[in-house]
C-alpha angles and dihedrals in degrees: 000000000000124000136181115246089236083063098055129125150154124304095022109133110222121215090183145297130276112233138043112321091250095062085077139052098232134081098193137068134202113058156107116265092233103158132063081224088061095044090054093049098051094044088050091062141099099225134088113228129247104216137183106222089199098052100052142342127327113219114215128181107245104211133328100283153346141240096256083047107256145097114267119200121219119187123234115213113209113213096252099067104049087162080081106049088089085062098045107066085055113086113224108225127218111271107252102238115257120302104236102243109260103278101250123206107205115218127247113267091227147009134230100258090055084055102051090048080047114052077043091066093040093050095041077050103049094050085054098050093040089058094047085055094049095052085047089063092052087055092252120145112283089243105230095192099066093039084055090049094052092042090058096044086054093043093056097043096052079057093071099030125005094173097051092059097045086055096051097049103050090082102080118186114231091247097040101047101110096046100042085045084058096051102053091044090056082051087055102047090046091052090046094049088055090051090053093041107241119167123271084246087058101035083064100050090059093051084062094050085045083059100047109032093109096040081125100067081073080083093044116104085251077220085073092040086052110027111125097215138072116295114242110233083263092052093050080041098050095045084045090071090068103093097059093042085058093043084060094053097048090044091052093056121072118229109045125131100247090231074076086068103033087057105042094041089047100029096117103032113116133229085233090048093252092133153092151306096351102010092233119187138208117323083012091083116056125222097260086066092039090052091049096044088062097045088048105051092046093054091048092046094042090047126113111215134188085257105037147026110249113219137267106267088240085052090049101038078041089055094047096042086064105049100108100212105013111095141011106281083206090046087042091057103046091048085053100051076041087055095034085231126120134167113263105247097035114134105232130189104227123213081242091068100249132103108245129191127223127243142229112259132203095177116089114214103016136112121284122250126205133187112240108207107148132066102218077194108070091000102249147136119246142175114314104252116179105213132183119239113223137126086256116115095228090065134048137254143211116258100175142359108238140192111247087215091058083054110038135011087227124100100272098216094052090047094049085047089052092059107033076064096049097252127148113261118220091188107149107215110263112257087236091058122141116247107214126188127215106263119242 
């Protein structure tokens, strides 16, 4: 007997499903509806249901209409199946459709007075390390103590607000670039060695190499650093020299961490080999560069410059995101929940135990929200919840970046789509799917 998945209701035993599999939620036959979860599933679908009237109750519809004006199911038992008649006398109601998730304005990730505190730092910073580059051109020491001063000052104030100081720092003036690039990729790398949970020790020592890492543009014509139009290929030729050129500076001081060197010398080599100087590959390039090859292409691509409009950090992180080879996808991760900045669409893990999916966001500067919509524990849908991601106990946060076809059998992207519209998914779990536990 065929019925139609409006018509559902407990106690029905189901042989299958017409259509295609993925017109359902289920990737079983043969079995009782038992569980209200079930009969909204099943009444969700798109799919009419194949039942055995022997083997479990027969839904009928009982007159035209109602008073309240719709349809109402009742469920007839046949003899054979007396475990049911509890159910029958109880009339199944119409599911109500979806509620639409509690809008949810994100807060701002800072306040005024953060980046005011903020673009005074930047700009106390910027004229430091300006100064330090420009004894560096007369040949003088690179002095240690006052990089070591700025690189604390940053470090305690991205304690407090990490968000304000990466927005201060993205305009960068047409005689300042280079400096005030330094210093907000010593910011990020600072940011990303506390992700990853470096030492102190070592998280300071990256703030130096963020500092440093383009030591070597001091030997650049300052008319190819600043020119508004496209490089010749002499011109890209002749600024890719820099990192080498800075390598030789640093290695001629005492007293730099050797992850200085490492950076400035590996900032712009490429997982897929695609970079420079030496086109590493792979293992070739250690984390520290990796690290650094991802700070310093997201600044340059965030920034706002006298000639052009840098872009949005979700257009850049999506970009990235999206440069199959170049950087490390773990490192990648761990820089976007540093920065509090994801890709609309990316299917996240949250610490709730459930797989959440980004949204959309109009608002510049302000905390990401995802849709929760699956339980990792049980593996399960549930009940679509837009959450905020912060530190704060009161949110969630990502825990992990995941495959959707790990996950579901279904297209990730128009799954992701589905969701991201508030639209029922009808995604089976993938056969491959993890089974996690609650932790104890």
């Amino acid at each position: 007997m065929i019925v139609k998945p409006e018509d559902a209701c407990l106690g029905m035993y189901v042989c299958g499903f017409e259509g295609n599999w993925l017109s359902h939620p289920f990737w079983r036959a043969n079995f009782i509806v038992t569980t209200q979860d079930e009969l909204v599933k099943i009444r969700h679908s798109r799919a009419s249901i194949v039942i055995d009237p022997a083997r479990g109750v027969t839904p009928v519809i009982a007159g035209d209409q109602t008073p309240e004006g719709r349809k109402e199911i009742v469920a007839i038992v046949p003899k054979t199946s007396s475990r049911w008649h509890d159910i029958s006398s109880v009339p199944t109601k119409p599911l109500p459709p979806r509620p639409a998730p509690r809008r949810i304005v994100p807060p701002a990730a800072f306040g005024k007075a953060d980046k005011a505190r903020a673009a005074a730092l930047a700009q106390r910073s910027t004229k430091v390390v300006k100064a330090l580059f420009e004894d560096c051109r007369l040949g003088r020491e690179i002095a240690a103590p006052q990089i070591i001063g700025v690189v604390r000052d940053i470090a305690d104030t991205l304690e407090q607000n990490s968000a304000a100081f990466a927005s201060v720092t993205r305009l960068k003036a047409k005689d300042d670039g280079t400096y005030t690039h330094s210093v907000a990729v010593c910011a990020l790398l600072i940011s990303l060695a506390r992700e990853i949970g470096a030492s102190p020790e070592a998280v300071q020592d990256y703030g130096i190499a963020g500092l440093l890492h383009d030591i070597g543009k001091l030997q650049i014509d300052d008319a190819v650093l600043q020119k508004v139009g496209p490089l010749t290929d002499a011109e890209r030729a002749h600024i890719a020299l820099h990192p080498e050129l800075g390598h030789a500076i640093l290695s001629a001081e005492t007293g730099l961490p050797a992850v200085a060197l490492d950076i400035c010398l590996h900032h712009h080599e490429r997982i897929d080999g695609s970079g420079y100087p030496f086109g590493l590959s792979g293992d070739q390039i250690t984390p520290a560069a990796r690290m650094a090859a991802i700070c310093d292409v997201y600044d340059a691509m965030t920034s706002d410059r006298p000639y052009k409009k840098g872009m949005s950090p979700i257009d850049a992180i999506t970009e990235m995101a999206g440069l199959d080879g170049h950087f490390d996808q773990d490192l990648l991760f761990r820089f976007m929940r540093s920065i509090a900045v994801f890709p609309p669409g990316k299917l996240l893990r949250l610490r709730s135990n459930r797989l959440a999916i980004v949204l959309p966001s109009a608002h510049a500067d302000r905390l990401p929200v995802v849709r929760a919509f699956y339980a990792t524990v049980g593996s399960h849908f549930v009940d679509y919840e837009d959450v905020i991601l912060s530190d704060r106990l009161s949110d969630d946060q990502a825990v992990s970046q995941e495959d959707p076809a790990v996950w579901f059998s279904d297209n990730g992207r128009a799954m992701a789509a589905r969701i991201i519209g508030n639209l029922p998914v009808q995604a089976p779990p993938s056969s491959h799917a993890p089974t996690l536990h609650a932790a104890r």
